[in-house]
N, C-alpha and C positions, 0 to 999 in steps of 0.2 A: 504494500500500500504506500501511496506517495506522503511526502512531508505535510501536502496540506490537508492529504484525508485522514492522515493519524491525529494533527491538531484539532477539525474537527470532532474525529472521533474520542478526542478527550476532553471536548467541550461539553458532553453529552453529561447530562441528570444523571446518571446512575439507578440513584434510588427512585426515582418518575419512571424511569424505563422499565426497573423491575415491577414496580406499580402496575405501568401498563400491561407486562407482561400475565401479571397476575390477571389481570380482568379479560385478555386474550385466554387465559387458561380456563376462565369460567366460559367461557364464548363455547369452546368447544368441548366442555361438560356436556351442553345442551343438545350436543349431538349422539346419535347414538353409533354412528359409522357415514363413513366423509369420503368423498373423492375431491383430491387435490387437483387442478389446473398445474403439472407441474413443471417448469421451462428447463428447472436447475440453476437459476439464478438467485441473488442474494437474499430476495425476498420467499419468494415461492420454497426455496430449500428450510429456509427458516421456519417456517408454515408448515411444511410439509415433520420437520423434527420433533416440532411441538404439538401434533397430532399427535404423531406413534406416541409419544412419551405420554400425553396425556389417555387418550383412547384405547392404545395396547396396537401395534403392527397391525392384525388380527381382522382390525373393525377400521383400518387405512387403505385406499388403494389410490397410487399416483400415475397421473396419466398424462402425457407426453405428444406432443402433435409434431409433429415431423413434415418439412416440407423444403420447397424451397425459401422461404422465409428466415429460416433456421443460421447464424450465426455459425460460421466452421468450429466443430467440437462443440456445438451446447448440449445436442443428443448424449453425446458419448460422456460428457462430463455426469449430465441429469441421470444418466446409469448407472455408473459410477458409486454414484452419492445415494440415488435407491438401495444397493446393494449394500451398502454398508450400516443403513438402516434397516436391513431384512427385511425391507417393505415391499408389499408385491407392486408390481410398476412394469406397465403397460404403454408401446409406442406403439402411436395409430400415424399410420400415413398417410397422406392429404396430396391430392394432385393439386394445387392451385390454377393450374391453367384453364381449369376448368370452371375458375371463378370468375366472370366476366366483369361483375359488379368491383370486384376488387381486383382487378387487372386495371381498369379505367383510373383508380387512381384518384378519387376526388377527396373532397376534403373531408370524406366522412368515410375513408376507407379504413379507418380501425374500427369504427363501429360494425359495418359490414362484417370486417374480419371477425373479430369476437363474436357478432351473431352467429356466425356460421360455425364457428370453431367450438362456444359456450353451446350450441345445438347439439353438438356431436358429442360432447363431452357427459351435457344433461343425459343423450340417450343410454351412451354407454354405461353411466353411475347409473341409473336408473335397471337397466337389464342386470345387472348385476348385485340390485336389492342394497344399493348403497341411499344412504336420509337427502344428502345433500353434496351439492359443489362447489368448493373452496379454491377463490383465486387469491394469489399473490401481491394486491391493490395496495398500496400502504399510504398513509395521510399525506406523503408529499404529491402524489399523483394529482390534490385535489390544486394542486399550482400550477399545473399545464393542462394541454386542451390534451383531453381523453375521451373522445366520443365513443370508447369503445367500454367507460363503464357504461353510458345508458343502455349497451346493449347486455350487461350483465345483471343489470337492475332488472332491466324487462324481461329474463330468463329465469331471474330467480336467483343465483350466482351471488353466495355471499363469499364476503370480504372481510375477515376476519383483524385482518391486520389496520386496515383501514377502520372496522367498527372499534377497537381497540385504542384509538388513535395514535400506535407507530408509525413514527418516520421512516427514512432509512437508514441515517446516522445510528440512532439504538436499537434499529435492526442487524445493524454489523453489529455494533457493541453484544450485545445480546448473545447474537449466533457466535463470537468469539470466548464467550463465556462458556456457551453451551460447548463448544469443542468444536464445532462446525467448520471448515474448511474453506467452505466458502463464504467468509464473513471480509475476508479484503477481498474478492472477487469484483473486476471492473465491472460496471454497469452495462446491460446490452439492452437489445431492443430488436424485432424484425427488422429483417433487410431491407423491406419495405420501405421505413423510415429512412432511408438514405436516398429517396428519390423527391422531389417535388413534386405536391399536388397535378396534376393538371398531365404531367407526362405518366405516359403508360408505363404498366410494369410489365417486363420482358424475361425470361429465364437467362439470359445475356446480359440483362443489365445485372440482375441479381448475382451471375455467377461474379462478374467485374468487381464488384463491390468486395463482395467475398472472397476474392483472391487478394483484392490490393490489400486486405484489412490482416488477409494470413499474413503476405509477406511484411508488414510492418509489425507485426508480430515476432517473426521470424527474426526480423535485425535487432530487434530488444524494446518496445512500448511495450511498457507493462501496465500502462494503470488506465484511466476513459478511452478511446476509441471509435472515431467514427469516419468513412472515407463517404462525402456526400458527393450524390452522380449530379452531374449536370450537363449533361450532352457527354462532348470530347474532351468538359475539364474535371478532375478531382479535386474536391476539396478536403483536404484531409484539418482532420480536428481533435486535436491531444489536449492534454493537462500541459503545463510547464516544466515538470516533473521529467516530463520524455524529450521534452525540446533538446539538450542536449545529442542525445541519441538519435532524433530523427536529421539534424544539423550534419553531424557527424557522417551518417550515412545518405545524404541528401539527394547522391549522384545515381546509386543504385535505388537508392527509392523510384526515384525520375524514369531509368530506365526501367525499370521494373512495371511499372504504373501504364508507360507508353507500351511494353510489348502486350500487357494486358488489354491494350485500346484507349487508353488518353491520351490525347495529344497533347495537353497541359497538365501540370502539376501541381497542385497552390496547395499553401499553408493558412491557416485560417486565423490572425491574428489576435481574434477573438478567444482561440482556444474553444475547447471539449464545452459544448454544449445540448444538454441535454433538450433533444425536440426544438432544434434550434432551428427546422424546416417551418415550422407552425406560426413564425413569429407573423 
C-alpha cells in the first residue's frame, strides 16, 4: 500500500469502525443463509469473511461473474480467497456481446449492467434455496454516480456494508485486522469504466485496456490503476506513489501501449481517479 493510503489508513476511528463493524455483524444475524455478489475485491472479500464467520461456510455461497468486463487476474485472485475460506464459490460466465443495451455504452450502462448481472445472481441464490443477495456497496459509493445501485434497490440486493455505514478506508482497516489479504488490495472497477459514455464497447477495446493495465503492472505500479480508452490515445492514471516507476520506465511503456494500438501515450496529471469518466 502506498504512503498516502497507509496515512489515511491511520487516520481511521478504530473504535467507530469496530462499532460499525459490530452493527454489520447484527445485519447479517438477520439472515438465515446469503449469497454474496462476489468480484474478490477489497470490499466484497471483506463481506464475503464476515458472513462465513458470522453465518458458518455452510449457510454462505459466493458467486463470481466472469466476462469480458473482468480486470486481468480478478477471477483467479476471487478463487483464491474462496478457497481459503472453504466457502463454496461458484463462476458463472457471461457473454457480454450479447448485451446490446450495454454494449451502446450510455450513461446509464452500470445500471443496465447490474440489472442484468443482480438478475442472474437473484436466480441462481434463489434455485439454490439461499434468503438473500449480498453486494459489496460501501458508504463511499454514495459520492459518485452509481446508477447501478438503483438497479440493486429495484432487485432487492442488499448492501450490507453500505447499510452499516462503512467506508473503504475501515474496510481495509478492518479486513487487515481480520487477516485478510486483500485489505491493501488496489481499487478496480469493470473494464467498462475505462471507456467514455457515448462510445461503444468492443471486445478490442476491452482487451487494449486490459493489456496496457497488465503491462504497467508488469514494470512495477502497485497501488490505483486505470488506463482510460479514448480512440488512439491512453490515458493512463496512477497515485504519485508509482510516478516514479512509470517515469523510469516511460519509453517501454510508450512502446508497449502503441504495439497494443495507441498511437498516443499520456499521463494524466491529475493522477488515479476514481470514476473520473462520470465527471
Amino acid at each position: 500500500m502506498a504512503g498516502k493510503q497507509k496515512m489515511e489508513l491511520a487516520a481511521v476511528n478504530t473504535a467507530a469502525a469496530l462499532k460499525k463493524e459490530k452493527h454489520l455483524e447484527e445485519l447479517l444475524h438477520s439472515f438465515r443463509n446469503v449469497t454474496v455478489a462476489f468480484s474478490g475485491g477489497v470490499d466484497s472479500a471483506y463481506l464475503l469473511g464476515r458472513a462465513v464467520q458470522v453465518l458458518g461456510r455452510e449457510q454462505v455461497q459466493a458467486v463470481t461473474l466472469k466476462s469480458a468486463l473482468n480486470p486481468p487476474g480478478e477471477v483467479e485472485e476471487a478463487a483464491s480467497f474462496a478457497l481459503k475460506l472453504a466457502v463454496r464459490h461458484r463462476v458463472m460466465n457471461i457473454d457480454i456481446s450479447a448485451e446490446r443495451e450495454l454494449m451502446a455504452n450510455t450513461s446509464e450502462r452500470c445500471y443496465v449492467c447490474k440489472r442484468s448481472c443482480f438478475g442472474r445472481l437473484s436466480e441462481v441464490s434463489a434455485a439454490g434455496g439461499f434468503q438473500a443477495v449480498l453486494d459489496g456497496s460501501n458508504a463511499d459509493d454514495l459520492n459518485d454516480y452509481r446508477p447501478g445501485m438503483r438497479a440493486a434497490e429495484e432487485l432487492g440486493i442488499r448492501s450490507p456494508l453500505l447499510e452499516a455505514s462503512l467506508g473503504k478506508d475501515e474496510i481495509r482497516l478492518l479486513s487487515k485486522m481480520r487477516g485478510y489479504a486483500t485489505w491493501d488490495k488496489p481499487s478496480a472497477a469493470c473494464l467498462a469504466s475505462r471507456i467514455p459514455y457515448g462510445q461503444e464497447i468492443t471486445p478490442e477495446k476491452l482487451k487494449k485496456v486490459a493489456d496496457a493495465e497488465c503491462f504497467l503492472r508488469q514494470v512495477g505500479v502497485k497501488t490505483d490503476l486505470r488506463v482510460r480508452f479514448h480512440d488512439n490515445l491512453a490515458r493512463i492514471e496512477i497515485n504519485s506513489s508509482d510516478l516514479d516507476c512509470v517515469m523510469r520506465y516511460r519509453k517501454e511503456i510508450a512502446a508497449r501501449l502503441q504495439v497494443i494500438g495507441f498511437t498516443y501515450v499520456t499521463l494524466d496529471l491529475d493522477g488515479f481517479e476514481s470514476g473520473s469518466l462520470n465527471r
